[in-house]
C-alpha positions in Angstrom: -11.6 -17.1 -12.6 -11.4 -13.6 -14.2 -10.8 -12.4 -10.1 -7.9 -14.6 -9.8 -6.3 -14.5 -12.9 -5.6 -10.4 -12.4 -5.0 -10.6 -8.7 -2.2 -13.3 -10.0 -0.6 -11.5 -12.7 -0.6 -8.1 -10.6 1.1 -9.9 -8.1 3.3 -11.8 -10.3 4.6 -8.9 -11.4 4.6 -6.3 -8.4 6.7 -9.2 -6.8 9.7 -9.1 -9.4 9.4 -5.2 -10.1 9.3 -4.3 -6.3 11.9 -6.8 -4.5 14.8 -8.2 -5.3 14.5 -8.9 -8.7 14.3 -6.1 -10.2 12.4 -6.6 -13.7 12.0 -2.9 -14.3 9.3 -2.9 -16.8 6.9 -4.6 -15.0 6.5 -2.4 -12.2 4.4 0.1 -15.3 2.5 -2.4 -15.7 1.2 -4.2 -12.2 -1.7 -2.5 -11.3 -3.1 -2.7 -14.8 -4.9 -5.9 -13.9 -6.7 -5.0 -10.6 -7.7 -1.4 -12.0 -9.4 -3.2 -15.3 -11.2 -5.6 -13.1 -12.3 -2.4 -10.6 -13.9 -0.4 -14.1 -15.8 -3.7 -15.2 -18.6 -5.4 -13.1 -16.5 -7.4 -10.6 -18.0 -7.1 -7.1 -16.3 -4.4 -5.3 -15.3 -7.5 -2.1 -13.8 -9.6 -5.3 -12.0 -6.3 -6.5 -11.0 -5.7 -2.9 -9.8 -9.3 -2.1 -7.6 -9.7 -5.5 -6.0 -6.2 -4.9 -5.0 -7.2 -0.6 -3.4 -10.4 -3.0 -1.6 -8.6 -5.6 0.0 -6.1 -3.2 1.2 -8.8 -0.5 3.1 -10.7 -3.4 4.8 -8.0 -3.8 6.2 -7.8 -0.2 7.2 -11.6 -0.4 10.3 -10.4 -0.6 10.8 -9.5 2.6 10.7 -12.9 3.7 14.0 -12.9 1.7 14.8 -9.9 3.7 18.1 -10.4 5.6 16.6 -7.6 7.5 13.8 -9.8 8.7 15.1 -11.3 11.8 15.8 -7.8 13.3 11.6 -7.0 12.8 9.1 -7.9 16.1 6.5 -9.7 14.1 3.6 -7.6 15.5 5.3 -4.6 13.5 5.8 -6.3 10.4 2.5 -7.9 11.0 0.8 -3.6 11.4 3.1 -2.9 8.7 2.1 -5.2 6.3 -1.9 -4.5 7.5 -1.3 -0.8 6.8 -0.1 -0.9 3.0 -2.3 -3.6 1.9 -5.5 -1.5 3.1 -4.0 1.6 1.6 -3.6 -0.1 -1.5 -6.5 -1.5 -1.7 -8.2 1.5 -0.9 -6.4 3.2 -3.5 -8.2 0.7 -6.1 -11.9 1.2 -4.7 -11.4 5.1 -4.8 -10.0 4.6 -8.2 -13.4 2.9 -8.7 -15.4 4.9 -6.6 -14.5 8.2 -8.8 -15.0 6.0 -12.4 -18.4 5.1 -11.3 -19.2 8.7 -10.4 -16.9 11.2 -11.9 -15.5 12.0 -15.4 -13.1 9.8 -17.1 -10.5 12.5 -16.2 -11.1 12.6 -13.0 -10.9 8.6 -13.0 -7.7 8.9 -14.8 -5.8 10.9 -11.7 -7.9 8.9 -9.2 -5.6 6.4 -8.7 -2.3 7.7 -9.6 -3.0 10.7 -6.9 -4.1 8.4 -4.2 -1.8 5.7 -4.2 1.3 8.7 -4.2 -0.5 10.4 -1.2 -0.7 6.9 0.8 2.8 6.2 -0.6 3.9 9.9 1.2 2.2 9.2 4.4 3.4 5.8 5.4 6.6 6.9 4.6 6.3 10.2 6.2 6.2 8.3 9.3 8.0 4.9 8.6 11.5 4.3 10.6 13.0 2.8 7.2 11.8 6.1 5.1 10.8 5.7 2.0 11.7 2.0 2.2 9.6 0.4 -0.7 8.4 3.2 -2.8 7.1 2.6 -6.0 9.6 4.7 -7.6 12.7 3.0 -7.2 12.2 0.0 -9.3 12.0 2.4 -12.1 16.3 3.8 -11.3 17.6 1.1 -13.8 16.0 3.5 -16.6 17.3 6.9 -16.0 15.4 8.4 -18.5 11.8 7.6 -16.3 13.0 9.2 -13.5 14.3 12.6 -14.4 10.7 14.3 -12.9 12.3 13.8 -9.4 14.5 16.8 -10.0 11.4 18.7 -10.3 9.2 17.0 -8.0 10.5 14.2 -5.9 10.5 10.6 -6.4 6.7 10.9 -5.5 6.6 12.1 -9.3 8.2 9.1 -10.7 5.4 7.0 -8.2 2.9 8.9 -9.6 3.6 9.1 -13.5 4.5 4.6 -12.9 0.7 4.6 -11.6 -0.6 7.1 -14.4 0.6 4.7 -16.3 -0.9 1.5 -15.7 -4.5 3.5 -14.9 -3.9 4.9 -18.2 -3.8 1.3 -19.7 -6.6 -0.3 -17.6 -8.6 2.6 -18.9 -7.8 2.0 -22.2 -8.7 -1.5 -22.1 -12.3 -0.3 -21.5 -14.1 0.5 -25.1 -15.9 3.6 -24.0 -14.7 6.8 -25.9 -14.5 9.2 -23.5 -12.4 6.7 -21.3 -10.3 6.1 -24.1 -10.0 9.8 -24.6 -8.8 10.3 -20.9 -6.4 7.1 -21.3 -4.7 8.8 -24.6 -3.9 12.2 -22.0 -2.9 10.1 -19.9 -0.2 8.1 -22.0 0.5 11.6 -23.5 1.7 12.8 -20.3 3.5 9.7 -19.6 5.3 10.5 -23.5 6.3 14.1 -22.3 7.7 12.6 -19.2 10.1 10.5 -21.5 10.8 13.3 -23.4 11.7 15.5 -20.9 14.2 12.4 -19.4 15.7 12.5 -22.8 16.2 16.5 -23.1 18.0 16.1 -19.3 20.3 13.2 -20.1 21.8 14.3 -23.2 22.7 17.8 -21.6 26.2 18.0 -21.6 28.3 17.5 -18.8 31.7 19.3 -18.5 33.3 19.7 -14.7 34.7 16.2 -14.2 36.3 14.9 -10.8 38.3 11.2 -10.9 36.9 9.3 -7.2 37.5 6.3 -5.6 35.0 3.8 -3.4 37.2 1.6 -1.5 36.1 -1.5 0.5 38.2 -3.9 2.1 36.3 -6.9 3.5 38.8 -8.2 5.2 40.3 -5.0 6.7 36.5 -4.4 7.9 36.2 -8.3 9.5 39.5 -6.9 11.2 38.3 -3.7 12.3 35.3 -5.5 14.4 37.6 -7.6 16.0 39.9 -5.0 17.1 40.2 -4.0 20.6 43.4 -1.9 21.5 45.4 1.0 19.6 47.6 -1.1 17.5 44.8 -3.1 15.9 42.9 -0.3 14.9 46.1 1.2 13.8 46.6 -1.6 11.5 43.5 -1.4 10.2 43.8 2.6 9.6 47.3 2.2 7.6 45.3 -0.9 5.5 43.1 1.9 4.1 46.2 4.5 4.0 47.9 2.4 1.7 44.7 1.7 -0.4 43.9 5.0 -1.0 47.2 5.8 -1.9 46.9 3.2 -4.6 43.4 4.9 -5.7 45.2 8.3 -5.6 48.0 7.3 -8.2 45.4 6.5 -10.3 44.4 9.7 -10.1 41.4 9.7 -7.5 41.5 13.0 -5.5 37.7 11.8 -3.4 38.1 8.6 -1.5 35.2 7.0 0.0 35.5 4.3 2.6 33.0 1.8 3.7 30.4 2.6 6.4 32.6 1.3 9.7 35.4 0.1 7.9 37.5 0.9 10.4 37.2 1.1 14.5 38.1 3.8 16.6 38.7 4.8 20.5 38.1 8.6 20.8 40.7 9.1 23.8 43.4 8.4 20.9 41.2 8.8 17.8 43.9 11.3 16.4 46.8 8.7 16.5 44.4 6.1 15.2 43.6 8.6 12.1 47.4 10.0 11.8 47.8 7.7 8.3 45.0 8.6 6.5 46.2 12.5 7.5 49.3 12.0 6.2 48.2 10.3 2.4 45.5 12.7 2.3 47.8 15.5 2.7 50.7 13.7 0.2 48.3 13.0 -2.6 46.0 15.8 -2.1 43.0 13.9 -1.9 39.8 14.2 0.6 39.1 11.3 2.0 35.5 10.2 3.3 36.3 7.6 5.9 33.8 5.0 7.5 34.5 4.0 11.3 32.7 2.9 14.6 33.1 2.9 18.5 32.3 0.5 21.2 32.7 3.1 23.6 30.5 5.1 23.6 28.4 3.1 20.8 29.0 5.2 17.4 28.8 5.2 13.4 30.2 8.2 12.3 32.4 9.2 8.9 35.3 11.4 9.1 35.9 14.0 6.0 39.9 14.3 5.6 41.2 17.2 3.8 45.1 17.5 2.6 45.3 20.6 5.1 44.9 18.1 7.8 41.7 19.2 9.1 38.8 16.1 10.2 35.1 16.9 10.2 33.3 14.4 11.9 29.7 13.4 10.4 27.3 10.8 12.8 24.9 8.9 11.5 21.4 10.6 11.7 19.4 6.9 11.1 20.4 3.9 12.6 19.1 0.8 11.4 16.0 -0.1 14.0 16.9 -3.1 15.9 20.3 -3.0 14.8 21.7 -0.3 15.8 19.5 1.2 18.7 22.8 1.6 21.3 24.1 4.1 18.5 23.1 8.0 19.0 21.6 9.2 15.8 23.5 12.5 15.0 21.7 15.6 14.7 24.3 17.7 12.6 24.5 18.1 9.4 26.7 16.2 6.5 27.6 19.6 4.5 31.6 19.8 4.3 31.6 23.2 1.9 32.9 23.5 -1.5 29.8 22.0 -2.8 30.8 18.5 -1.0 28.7 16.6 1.7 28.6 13.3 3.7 25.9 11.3 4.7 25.5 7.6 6.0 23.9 4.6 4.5 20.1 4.4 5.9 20.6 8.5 6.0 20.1 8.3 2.1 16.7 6.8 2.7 15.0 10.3 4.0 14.4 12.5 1.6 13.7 15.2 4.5 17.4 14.5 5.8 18.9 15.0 2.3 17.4 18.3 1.3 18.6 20.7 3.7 22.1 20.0 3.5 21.5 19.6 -0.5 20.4 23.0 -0.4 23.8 24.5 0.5 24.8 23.6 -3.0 25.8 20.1 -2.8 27.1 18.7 -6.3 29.2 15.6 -4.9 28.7 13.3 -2.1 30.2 11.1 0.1 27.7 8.0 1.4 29.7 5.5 3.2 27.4 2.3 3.7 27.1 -0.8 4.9 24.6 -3.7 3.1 23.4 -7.2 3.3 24.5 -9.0 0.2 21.2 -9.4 -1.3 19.6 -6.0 -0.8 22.8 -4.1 -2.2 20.9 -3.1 -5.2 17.5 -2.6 -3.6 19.8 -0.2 -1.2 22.1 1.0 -3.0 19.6 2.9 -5.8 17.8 4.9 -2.8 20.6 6.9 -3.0 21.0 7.6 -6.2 17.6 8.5 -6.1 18.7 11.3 -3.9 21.1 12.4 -5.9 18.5 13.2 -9.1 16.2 14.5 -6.8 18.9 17.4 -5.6 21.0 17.6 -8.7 24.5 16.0 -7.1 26.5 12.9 -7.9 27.7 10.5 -5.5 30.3 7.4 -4.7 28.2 5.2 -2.1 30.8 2.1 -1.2 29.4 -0.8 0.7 30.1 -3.3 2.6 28.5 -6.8 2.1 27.0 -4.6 -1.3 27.8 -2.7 -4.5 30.8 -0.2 -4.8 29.4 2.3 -7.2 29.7 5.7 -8.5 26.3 7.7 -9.9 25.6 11.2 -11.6 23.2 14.1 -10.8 20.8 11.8 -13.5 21.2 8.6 -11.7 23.2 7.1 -14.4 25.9 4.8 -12.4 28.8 5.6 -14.3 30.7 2.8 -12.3 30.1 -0.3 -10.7 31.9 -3.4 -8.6 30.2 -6.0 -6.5 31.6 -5.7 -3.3 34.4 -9.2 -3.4 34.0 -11.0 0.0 37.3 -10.7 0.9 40.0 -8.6 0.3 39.9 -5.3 -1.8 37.7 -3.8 -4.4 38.6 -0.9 -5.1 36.2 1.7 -7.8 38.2 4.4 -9.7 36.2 6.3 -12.0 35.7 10.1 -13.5 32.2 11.2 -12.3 30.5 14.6 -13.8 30.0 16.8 -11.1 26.0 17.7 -10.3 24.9 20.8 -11.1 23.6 22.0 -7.6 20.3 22.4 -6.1 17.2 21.8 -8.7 13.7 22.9 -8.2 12.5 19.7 -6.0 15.4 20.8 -3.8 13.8 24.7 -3.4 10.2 23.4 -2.9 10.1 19.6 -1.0 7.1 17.7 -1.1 4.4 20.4 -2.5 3.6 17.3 -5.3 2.8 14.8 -2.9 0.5 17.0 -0.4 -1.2 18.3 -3.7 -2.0 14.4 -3.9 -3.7 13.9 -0.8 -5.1 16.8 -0.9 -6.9 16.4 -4.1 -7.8 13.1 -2.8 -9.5 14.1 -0.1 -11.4 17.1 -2.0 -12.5 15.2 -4.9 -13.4 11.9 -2.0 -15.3 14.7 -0.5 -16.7 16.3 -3.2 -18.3 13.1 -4.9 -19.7 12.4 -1.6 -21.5 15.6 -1.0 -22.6 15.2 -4.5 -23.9 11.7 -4.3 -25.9 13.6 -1.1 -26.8 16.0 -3.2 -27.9 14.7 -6.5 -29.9 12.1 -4.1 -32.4 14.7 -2.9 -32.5 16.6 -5.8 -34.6 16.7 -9.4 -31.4 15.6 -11.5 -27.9 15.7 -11.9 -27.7 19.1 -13.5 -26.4 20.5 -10.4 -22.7 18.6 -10.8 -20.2 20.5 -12.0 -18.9 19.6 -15.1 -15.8 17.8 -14.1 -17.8 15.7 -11.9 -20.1 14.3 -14.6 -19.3 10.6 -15.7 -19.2 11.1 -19.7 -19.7 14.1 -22.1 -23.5 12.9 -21.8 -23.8 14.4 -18.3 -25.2 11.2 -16.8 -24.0 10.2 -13.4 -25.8 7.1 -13.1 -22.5 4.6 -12.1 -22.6 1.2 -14.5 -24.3 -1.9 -13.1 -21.9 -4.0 -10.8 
């Protein structure tokens, strides 16, 4: 009964942190359930079996997913296969080391593994980092300011730290409880630390616009010769015209808003040339082509100048006739562009963030109910890499976020018509130190899972054909006693 109950409430609760309902706080709490019942005398299969449960309720919502349709089942079936034994053998090593290791050892155990399995499925995922623990934690800013220092795999790690640190607790033994109180401790300094980072002050301003018209974007899929697309182009002329007397001098479109034929692009583009260059504002404009296949954005400066930007991701099974871009979205003057699914890739970000990016330009495209499960990835990137960003979207949310992930304006997406998002958004202060070193966290994660898996192994060999356990190093004893002898299970 004790089984069931914890593989329910983990699953309860990893289900309304990690999909589309987005109940923030219990995504700290979700594993605490399964990790208590791995440290007590459940039978590892029972552990194992309640942990494969917990983890698949929280991808039920993919059968929500408006995504679904466009997924073979055989790879949703592997994918789904993959992350639940990853996860559950996340828990059995966080077991495996309590049973044999110190309580601080234990205490990292989890956290450490489950990051590292996070990294690696990701690493080689087509959606990125689709799903990461980390993002149900964006609608608290002050949680997620370790990213600028190490990544959203920090934020997945300090969220499991966390609940490993409350499992542990749970457990009256007092070196455990000693290792739980670091734990939490660490968890406090994190707060802190988001604290100290949002209350800095912020002083270069910019006012920007996100524009979407739904129904110039029905029109723009429909059109087929010069003058429909032209009509389409002056649509979004006109609206950023209106955005630009309210001051706006960055205009974002939507993610192919508007369509384009590249024999004539130039006359197709000639109004949003000519209100860029008479209200002095750049303007980051979505479009597509049916021939050749194409999602690109076009950066228009009041000189007159277009710098074309293709999409480097295109949404498997989608968008597979579209040529993923290989160039980069950096425009200079600390300004980039990047589009929709691009913002998923942490890899794809970095690079051009390292040029000094401190605003960005993310045209995009959603599904309705995935706009804010989207929509935060990239601001995710943005505290990562120290920049701000106005990400409009189609079918989504029409926001505006800071360098700390704060959205500093936000407009459902209206199903027709315009909705237009005019705000003044604090620059970001360039580059920060995740930007200069990438994913050294995370491979310190798996590689400390693998030594300490290894070393606890060789150990166990060890200690088997020797006298006693004397020969452990100290951090590998279980308790200040020195005894290694695991509990009875």
């Amino acid at each position: 009964m004790i089984t069931v109950l914890a593989a329910a409430l983990s699953g309860i609760m990893f289900y309304l942190s990690q999909g589309f309902d987005n109940v923030l706080a219990l995504a700290w709490f979700a594993p605490v359930p399964l990790l208590w019942l791995a440290y007590g005398k459940t039978s590892t299969w029972r552990v194992m079996v309640a942990s494969a449960v917990a983890i698949l309720a929280s991808a039920g919502y993919l059968l929500q997913s408006p995504y679904l349709h466009l997924i073979p089942p055989l790879v949703i079936t592997s994918a789904l296969v993959v992350y639940t034994g990853l996860f559950c053998a996340a828990v059995w090593f966080a077991r495996f080391v309590q049973r044999r290791a110190s309580p601080f050892l234990a205490l990292l155990a989890f956290p450490a593994c489950w990051t590292g399995c996070e990294f690696l499925m990701e690493l080689a995922s087509p959606n990125g980092t689709y799903g990461s623990f980390a993002y149900s934690a964006m609608a608290a800013p002050v949680l997620i300011q370790s990213a600028s220092l190490f990544g959203m795999y920090a934020v997945t790690f300090l969220m499991c730290l966390f609940g490993n640190s409350l499992a542990m607790a749970l457990r009256p033994e007092r070196e455990t409880a000693a290792a739980a109180g670091v734990g939490l401790m660490i968890c406090a300094v994190n707060v802190v630390f988001g604290i100290v980072r949002l209350a800095r002050p912020q002083h270069e301003m910019l006012r920007v616009a996100g524009i979407v018209d739904e129904t110039a974007v029905a029109q723009s899929w429909r059109a087929h010769s010069l003058s429909a697309d032209l009509a389409v182009a002056e649509t979004y002329a006109r609206e950023v015209r209106l955005a630009a007397r309210q001051g706006a001098r960055f205009v974002v479109t939507p993610e192919g808003g508007m369509a384009s034929i590249p024999e004539v692009q130039s006359a197709i583009i000639a109004p949003l040339v000519a209100a860029s260059r008479d209200t002095g504002a750049q303007i980051i404009a979505g479009f597509h082509s049916e021939r050749p296949p194409a999602d690109f954005a076009l950066s228009i400066t009041p000189d007159g100048r277009a710098q074309r930007y293709d999409k480097r991701h295109p949404v498997p099974g989608l968008e597979d006739s579209y040529a993923p871009g290989r160039a980069s979205g950096w425009l200079g003057h600390g300004r980039a562009v990047e589009i929709c699914k691009d913002m998923d890739f942490p890899d794809t970000i970095r690079p051009d963030a390292a040029n000094g990016v401190r605003l960005m330009g993310v045209p995009a495209g959603d599904m309705g109910i995935d706009g804010w499960q989207h929509g935060i990835m990239s601001a995710m990137r943005g505290v990562e890499n120290g920049f701000a960003l106005v990400r409009p979207a189609h079918d989504g949310l029409v926001f505006a976020s800071d360098a700390q992930g704060r959205l500093v304006a936000l407009e459902k997406d209206a199903p027709t018509g315009l909705t237009m998002l005019v705000a003044n958004l604090p620059l970001g202060s360039g580059p920060t130190l995740y930007t200069r070193i990438g994913n050294v966290f995370p491979w310190i994660c798996v590689i400390f899972t693998l030594a300490i898996g290894a070393g606890l192994a060789l150990m166990r060999s060890g200690v088997s054909g020797s006298d006693g356990p004397s020969r452990q190093p100290f951090f590998f004893r279980r308790g200040l006693s020195g005894s290694s002898s695991p509990p009875t299970s």
